[in-house]
C-alpha positions as CSV (number, residue, x, y, z in Angstrom):
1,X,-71.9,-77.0,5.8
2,X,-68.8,-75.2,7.2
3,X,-66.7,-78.9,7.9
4,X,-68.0,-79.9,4.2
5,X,-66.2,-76.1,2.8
6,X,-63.4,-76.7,5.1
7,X,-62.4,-80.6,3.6
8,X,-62.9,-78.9,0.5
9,X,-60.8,-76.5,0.6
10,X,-58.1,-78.7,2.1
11,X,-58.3,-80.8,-1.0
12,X,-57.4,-77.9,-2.9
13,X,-54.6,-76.1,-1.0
14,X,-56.5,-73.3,0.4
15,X,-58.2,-71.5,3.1
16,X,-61.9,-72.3,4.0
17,X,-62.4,-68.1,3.9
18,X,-60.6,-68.0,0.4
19,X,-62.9,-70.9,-0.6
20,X,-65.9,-69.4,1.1
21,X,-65.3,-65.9,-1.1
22,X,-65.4,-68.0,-4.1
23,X,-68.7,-69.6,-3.7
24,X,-70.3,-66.3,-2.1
25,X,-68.6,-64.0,-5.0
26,X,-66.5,-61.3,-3.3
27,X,-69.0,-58.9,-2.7
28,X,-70.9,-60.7,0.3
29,X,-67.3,-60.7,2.0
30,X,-66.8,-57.2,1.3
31,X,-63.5,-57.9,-0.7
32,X,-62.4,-56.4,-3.8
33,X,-60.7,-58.7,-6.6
34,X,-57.5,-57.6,-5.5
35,X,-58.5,-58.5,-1.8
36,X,-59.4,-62.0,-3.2
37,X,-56.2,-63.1,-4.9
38,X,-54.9,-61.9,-1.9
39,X,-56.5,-64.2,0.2
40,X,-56.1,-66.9,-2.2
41,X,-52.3,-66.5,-2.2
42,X,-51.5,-66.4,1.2
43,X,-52.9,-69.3,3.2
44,X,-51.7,-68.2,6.7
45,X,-54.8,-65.4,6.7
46,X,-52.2,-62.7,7.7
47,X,-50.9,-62.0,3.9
48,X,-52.5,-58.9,4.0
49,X,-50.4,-57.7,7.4
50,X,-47.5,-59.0,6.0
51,X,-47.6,-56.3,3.0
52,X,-48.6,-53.8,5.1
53,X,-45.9,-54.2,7.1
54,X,-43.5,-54.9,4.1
55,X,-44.8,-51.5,3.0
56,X,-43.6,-49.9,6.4
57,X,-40.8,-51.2,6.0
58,X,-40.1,-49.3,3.0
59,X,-40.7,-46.6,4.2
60,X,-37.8,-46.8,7.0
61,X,-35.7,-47.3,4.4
62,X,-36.5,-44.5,3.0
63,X,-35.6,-42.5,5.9
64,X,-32.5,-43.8,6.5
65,X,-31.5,-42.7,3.0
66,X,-33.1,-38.8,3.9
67,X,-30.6,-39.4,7.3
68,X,-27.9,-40.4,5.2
69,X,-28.3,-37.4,3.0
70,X,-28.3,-35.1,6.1
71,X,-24.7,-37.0,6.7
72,X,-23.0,-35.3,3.2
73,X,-24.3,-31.6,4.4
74,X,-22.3,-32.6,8.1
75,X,-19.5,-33.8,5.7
76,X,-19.9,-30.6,4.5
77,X,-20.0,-29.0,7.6
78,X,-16.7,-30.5,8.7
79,X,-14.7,-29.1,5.5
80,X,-15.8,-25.3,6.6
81,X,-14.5,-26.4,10.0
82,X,-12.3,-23.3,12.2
83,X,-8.8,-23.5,12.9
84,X,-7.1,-26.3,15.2
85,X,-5.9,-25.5,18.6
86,X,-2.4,-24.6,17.4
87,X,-3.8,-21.6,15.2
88,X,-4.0,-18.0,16.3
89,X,-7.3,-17.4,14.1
90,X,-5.6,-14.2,12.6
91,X,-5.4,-15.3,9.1
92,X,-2.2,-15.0,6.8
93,X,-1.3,-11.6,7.2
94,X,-0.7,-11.5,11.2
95,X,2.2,-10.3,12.0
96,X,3.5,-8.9,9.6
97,X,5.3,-5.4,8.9
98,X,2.8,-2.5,9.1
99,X,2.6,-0.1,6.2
100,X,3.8,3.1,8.0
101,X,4.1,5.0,4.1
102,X,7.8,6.0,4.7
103,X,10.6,4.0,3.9
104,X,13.0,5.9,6.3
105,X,13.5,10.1,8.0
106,X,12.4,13.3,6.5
107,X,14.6,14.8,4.1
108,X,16.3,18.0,5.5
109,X,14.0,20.3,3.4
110,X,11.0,18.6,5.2
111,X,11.7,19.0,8.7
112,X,10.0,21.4,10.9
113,X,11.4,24.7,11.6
114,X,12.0,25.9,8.3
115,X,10.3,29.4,7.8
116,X,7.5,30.1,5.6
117,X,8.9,32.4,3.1
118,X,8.8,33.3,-0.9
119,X,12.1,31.7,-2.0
120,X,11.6,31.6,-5.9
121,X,14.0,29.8,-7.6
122,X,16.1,29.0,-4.5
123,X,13.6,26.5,-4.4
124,X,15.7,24.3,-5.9
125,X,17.5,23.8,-3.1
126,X,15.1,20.8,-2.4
127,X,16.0,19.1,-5.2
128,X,17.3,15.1,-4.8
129,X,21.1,15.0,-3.4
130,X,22.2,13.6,-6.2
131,X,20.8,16.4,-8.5
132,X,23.0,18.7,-6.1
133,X,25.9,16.4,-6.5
134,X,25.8,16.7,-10.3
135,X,25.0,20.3,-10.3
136,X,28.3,20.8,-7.6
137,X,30.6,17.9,-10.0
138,X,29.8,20.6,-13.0
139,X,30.6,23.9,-10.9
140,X,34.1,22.7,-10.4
141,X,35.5,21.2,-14.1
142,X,34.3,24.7,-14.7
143,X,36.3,26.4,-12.6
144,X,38.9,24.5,-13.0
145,X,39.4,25.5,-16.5
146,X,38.6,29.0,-15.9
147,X,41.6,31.5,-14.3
148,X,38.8,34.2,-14.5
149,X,36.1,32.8,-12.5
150,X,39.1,31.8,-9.8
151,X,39.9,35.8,-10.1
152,X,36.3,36.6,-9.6
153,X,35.7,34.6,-6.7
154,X,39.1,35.5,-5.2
155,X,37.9,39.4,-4.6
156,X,36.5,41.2,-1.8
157,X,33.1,41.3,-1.1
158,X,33.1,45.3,-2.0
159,X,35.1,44.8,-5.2
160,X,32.9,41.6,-6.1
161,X,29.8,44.1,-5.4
162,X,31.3,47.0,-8.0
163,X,31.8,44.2,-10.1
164,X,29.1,42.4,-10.3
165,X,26.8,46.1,-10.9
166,X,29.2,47.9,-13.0
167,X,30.6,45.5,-15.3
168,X,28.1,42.9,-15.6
169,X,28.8,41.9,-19.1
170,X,32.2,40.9,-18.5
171,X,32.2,39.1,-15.1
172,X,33.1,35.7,-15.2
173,X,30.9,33.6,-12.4
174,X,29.0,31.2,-12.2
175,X,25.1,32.0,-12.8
176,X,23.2,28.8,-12.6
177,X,21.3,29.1,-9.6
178,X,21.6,25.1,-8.5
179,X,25.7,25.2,-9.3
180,X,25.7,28.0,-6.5
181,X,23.3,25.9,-3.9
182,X,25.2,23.2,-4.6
183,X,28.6,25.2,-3.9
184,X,27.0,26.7,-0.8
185,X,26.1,23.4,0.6
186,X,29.4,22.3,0.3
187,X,30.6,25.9,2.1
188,X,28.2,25.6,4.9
189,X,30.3,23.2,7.0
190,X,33.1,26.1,7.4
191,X,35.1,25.5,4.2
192,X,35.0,25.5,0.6
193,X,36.2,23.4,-2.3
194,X,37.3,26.7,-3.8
195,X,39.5,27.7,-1.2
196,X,41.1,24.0,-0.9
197,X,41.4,22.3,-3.9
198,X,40.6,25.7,-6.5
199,X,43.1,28.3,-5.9
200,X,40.8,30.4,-4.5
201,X,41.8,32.9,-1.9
202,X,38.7,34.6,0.1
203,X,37.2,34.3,3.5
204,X,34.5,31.6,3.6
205,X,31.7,34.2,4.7
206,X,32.0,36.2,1.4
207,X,31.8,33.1,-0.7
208,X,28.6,32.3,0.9
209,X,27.3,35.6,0.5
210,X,28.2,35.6,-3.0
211,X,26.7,31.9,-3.8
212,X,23.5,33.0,-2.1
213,X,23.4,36.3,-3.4
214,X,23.7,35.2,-7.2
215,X,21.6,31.9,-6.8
216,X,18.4,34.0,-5.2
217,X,16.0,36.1,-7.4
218,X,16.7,39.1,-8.5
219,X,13.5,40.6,-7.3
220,X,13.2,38.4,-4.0
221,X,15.0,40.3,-1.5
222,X,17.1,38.1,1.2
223,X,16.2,37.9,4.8
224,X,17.3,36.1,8.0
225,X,14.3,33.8,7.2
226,X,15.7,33.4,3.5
227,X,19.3,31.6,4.7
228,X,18.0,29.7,8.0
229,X,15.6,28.5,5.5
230,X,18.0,27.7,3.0
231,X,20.8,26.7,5.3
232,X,18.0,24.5,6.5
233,X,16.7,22.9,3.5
234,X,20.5,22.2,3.0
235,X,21.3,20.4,6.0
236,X,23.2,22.8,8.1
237,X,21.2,24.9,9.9
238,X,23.0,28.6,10.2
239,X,21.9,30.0,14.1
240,X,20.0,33.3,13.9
241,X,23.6,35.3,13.8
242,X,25.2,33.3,11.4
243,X,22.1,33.8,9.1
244,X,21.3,37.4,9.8
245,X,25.4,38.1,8.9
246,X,24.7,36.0,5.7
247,X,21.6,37.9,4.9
248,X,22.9,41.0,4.6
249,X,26.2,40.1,2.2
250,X,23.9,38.2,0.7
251,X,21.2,40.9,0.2
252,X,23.8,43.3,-1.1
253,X,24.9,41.0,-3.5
254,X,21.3,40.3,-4.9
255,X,20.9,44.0,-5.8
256,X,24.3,44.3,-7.2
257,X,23.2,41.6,-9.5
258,X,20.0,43.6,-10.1
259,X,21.7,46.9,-10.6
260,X,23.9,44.8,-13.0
261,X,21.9,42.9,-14.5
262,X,18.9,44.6,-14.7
C-alpha cells in the first residue's frame, strides 16, 4: 500500500505524507487545514522549519532596529558632550573683572577720621566738587563787582565781629553757606583768591574764621571737632591746633551773626 501512495504521489508532484493526509482527511494526521496546504506546498517536508525560522528571523531584525534606536540617544549623548582638553571648564565669564562696587577711592568726606558731630547746614560741604566749583566761580564775579564786600572782608577780625552784630542790616558779605565752604576750601591750602587776585587785604586765618563762622548755623556752636571735620570733608585736614585756633574765631563769629542776625 505505502509503494502504491508513494508512485502516486510522484505522478502528481507531491509528497507521499501530503498525499497520505488527503486520503486519511487531516484529522487522523493531527494537522489543521493550514498545516495541510502547508505540507502540500512545500515538498522538501521541512516547509514548516523554514517559516519558523523565517519568523526568527524577523524578529532579529527587529532588534537591530531597537539597537539602532539606542544609536540616536548616544548621538544624542555625544552633542551634550564636556569640554575638549584645551578648555578650562569655567564657562564664559572666567576671568573676568570682579565687581568690587566702586569705581575708584573714597571721597574726602568719606574717609575715616572725621568726627561724629551735628554740623547742620555745613553739611553741604559734601556736596560734588563741581557743585563747590560753581558755588566758588559765583563767590568771586560777586566780589568782583562789589568794593563793599572787598571792604568787609578787608577788616579785622574784631571790627568784622562789631560789624557783623551791630550793623547787620547793612553789611555787605557773602551769606550763602556753600559760596563760603567753597571759599574756605580754596583758603585751606594757606592762601586765598581774595587776597591774590580780589584786593583783599587780611591775614588768611581771619578769613577762615569768617567763612566758617558765617557758613555754620546760627544755633550750632563751632568746636575743634566742627573744623577738623570740616577741614576734613574738604580735603585738607587742619591738625588739632590749627582747628582749635579756627574754632574759636570761628565760634565768635557765629554768635556775632546770631547777635546780628537774630
Amino acid at each position: 500500500m505505502k509503494n502504491q501512495i508513494k508512485k502516486i504521489a510522484a505522478g502528481f508532484g507531491i509528497s507521499a505524507l501530503a498525499l497520505t493526509a488527503v486520503i486519511a482527511g487531516p484529522e487522523v494526521l493531527g494537522f489543521g487545514a493550514a498545516g495541510v496546504a502547508q505540507a502540500a506546498d512545500n515538498t522538501d517536508g521541512s516547509g514548516g522549519q523554514g517559516s519558523g525560522q523565517g519568523n526568527q528571523g524577523g524578529q532579529g531584525q527587529g532588534s537591530k532596529g531597537a539597537q539602532s534606536g539606542q544609536g540616536n540617544q548616544g548621538g544624542q549623548g555625544s552633542g551634550q558632550g564636556g569640554p575638549d582638553a584645551g578648555s578650562d571648564s569655567k564657562g564664559p565669564q572666567a576671568g573676568g573683572p570682579a565687581t568690587t562696587g566702586s569705581s575708584g577711592g573714597k571721597p574726602a568726606w568719606a574717609q575715616e577720621g572725621i568726627p561724629e558731630i551735628e554740623l547742620g547746614r555745613l553739611n553741604v560741604a559734601r556736596s560734588p566738587d563741581q557743585v563747590l566749583q560753581r558755588a566758588y566761580d559765583e563767590a568771586v564775579a560777586a566780589l568782583k563787582v562789589s568794593p563793599e564786600m572787598v571792604d568787609f572782608y578787608s577788616m579785622d577780625l574784631d571790627d568784622m565781629i562789631l560789624e557783623l552784630s551791630t550793623n547787620w542790616d547793612n553789611v555787605t558779605l557773602l551769606d550763602s553757606p556753600l559760596q563760603n565752604l567753597a571759599l574756605l576750601k580754596d583758603a585751606l591750602d594757606g592762601s586765598s583768591v581774595l587776597t591774590e587776585t580780589l584786593g583783599v587785604t587780611n591775614t588768611n586765618d581771619t578769613l577762615l574764621a569768617a567763612f566758617l563762622g558765617v557758613a555754620s548755623d546760627k544755633n550750632v556752636a563751632i568746636s575743634t571737632d566742627t573744623a577738623t571735620a570740616i577741614s576734613t570733608i574738604l580735603g585738607t585736614p587742619l591738625d588739632e591746633a590749627e582747628a582749635a585756633a579756627l574754632a574759636v574765631d570761628a565760634e565768635a563769629v557765629r554768635i556775632a551773626v546770631l547777635a546780628g542776625h537774630g
